[in-house]
C-alpha positions, 0 to 999 in steps of 0.5 A, a space after each residue: 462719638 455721640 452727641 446731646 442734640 441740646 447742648 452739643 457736647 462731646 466725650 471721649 473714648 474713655 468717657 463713652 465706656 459708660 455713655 452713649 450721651 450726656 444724658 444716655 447711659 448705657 445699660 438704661 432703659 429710658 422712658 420717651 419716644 423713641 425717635 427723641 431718644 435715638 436723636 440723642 444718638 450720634 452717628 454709627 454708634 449702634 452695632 445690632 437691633 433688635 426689636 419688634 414694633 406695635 403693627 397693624 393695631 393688633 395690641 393697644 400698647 397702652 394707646 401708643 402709636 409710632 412714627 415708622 419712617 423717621 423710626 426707619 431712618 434713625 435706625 439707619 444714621 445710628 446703625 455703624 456700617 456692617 451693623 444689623 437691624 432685626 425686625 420682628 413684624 406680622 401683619 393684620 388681617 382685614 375684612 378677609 385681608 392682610 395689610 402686608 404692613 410688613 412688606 410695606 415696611 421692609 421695602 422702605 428699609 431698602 429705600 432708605 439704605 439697608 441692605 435686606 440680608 435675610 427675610 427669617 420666620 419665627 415659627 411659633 409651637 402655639 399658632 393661632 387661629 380664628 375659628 370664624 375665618 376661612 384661613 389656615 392656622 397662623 404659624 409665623 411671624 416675619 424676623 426680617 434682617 437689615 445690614 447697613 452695607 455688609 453685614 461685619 458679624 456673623 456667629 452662625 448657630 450651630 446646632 442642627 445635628 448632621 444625621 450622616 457623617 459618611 462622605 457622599 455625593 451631592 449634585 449641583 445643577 445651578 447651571 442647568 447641568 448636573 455635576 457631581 462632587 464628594 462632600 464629606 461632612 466636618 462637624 457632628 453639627 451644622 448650621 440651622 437655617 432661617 426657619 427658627 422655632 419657639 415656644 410662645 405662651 407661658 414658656 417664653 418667658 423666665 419671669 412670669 411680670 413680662 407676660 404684664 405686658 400684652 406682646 413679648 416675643 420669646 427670650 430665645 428669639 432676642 439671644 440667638 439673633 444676639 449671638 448671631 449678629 454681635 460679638 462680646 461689648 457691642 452696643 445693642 438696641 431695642 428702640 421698643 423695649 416693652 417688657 425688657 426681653 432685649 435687655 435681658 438677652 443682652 445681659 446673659 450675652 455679655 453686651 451693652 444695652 439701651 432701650 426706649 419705651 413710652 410707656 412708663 407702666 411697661 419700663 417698670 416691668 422691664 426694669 423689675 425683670 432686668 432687676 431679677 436678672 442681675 440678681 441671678 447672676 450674682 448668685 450665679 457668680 458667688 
């Protein structure tokens, strides 16, 4: 059930397949805060998120700051038990210093309830670097994982190929102690691990408006964390929307969506992306 903060007003089952609210529908992008919106939002309604907020200053977002520790909490109270948050962070360096904002962050996450399932890397082709600083070439950002209690939804993406089918032996020595044990390996494809790779730049993207935007993490990224962390129908969120990429994916993927975006400029671009994807896929079906 979800609930209008104003006018208390609650609906049935039936009428929720199209709301989440009174005045939230699913599918919609609303242009507020989001801490406003996701108080619109009754308890455990949310099954995934998914979402990358500004951090540490690195882009203007058109002058946009956030309230971290009630976004942090109203994440938690919308989150249904066994539903993931994805939290797609970096941090700045400062005078020669990372803020460790991403730590800082993960850490409150914990405080306040969730459990931190996996701490991932998005590994992107194009790295940048400062020719000025003494630092190595920056080649990550962090997709730390939340579970509100334990994780209900796990489609692990199989496709890492096996390079040796025959049956061998491997060696466990968790104890201290070496003991030897025949696997033989079932799939031609196995898991991948928690080192995800992505083109960045103008490949990561399938309609150049997003790149209108100053920070979009690839498509890729949103659809295999959806694929990942949700089944078909469940309810996803992108507390900050931006150009849209999180609807998108969820579009593709047969999910609902709801996203919240201050920037009015921002939630035009999401919804002429949103826009051209529907149109692709009813062409897709005729």
């Amino acid at each position: 059930m979800v609930r209008n903060l104003e006018r208390g007003v609650r609906f049935t089952h039936e009428a929720q397949k199209h709301k989440i609210a009174s005045m939230i529908e699913l599918n919609k992008i609303y242009c507020t805060d989001n801490v406003q919106g996701m108080r619109m939002i009754d308890d455990e309604t949310v099954d995934l998120t998914v979402t990358s907020p500004p951090y540490d200053n690195l882009r203007l977002y058109n002058g946009y700051s956030f309230d971290f520790e009630n976004v942090a909490k109203e994440l938690y109270r919308v989150t249904k038990q066994g539903g993931v948050v994805v939290w797609v962070v970096g941090d700045a360096t400062i005078k020669g210093c990372e803020t460790s904002t991403s730590f800082k962050q993960a850490l409150y996450f914990k405080e306040i309830g969730f459990n931190l399932h996996d701490t991932m890397i998005y590994h992107k082709e194009i790295p940048t670097w400062n020719k000025t600083s003494m630092r190595y070439k920056q080649h990550f950002e962090y997709m730390f994982v939340f579970a509100k209690g334990k994780c209900k939804t796990f489609n692990p993406i199989m496709d890492v190929k096996v390079k040796n089918m025959k049956p061998r032996v491997c060696k466990s020595n968790r104890n201290g102690k070496a003991h030897y044990e025949m696997y033989v390996p079932k799939n031609e494809y196995t898991a991948r691990g928690n080192i995800w790779y992505y083109p960045v730049g103008s490949n990561c993207a399938s309609n150049k408006i997003a790149f209108e935007h100053p920070a979009i993490f690839p498509e890729q990224l949103a659809i295999d964390h959806i694929k990942s962390w949700s089944n078909e129908g469940d309810v996803v969120l992108d507390c900050f929307m931006g150009s849209g990429t999180t609807a998108i994916a969820a579009l593709r993927l047969n999910r609902k969506y709801i996203g919240f975006e201050t920037s009015q400029e921002y939630v035009d671009i999401a919804n002429e992306r949103i826009k051209g994807e529907i149109n692709q896929m009813t062409l897709k079906k005729s």
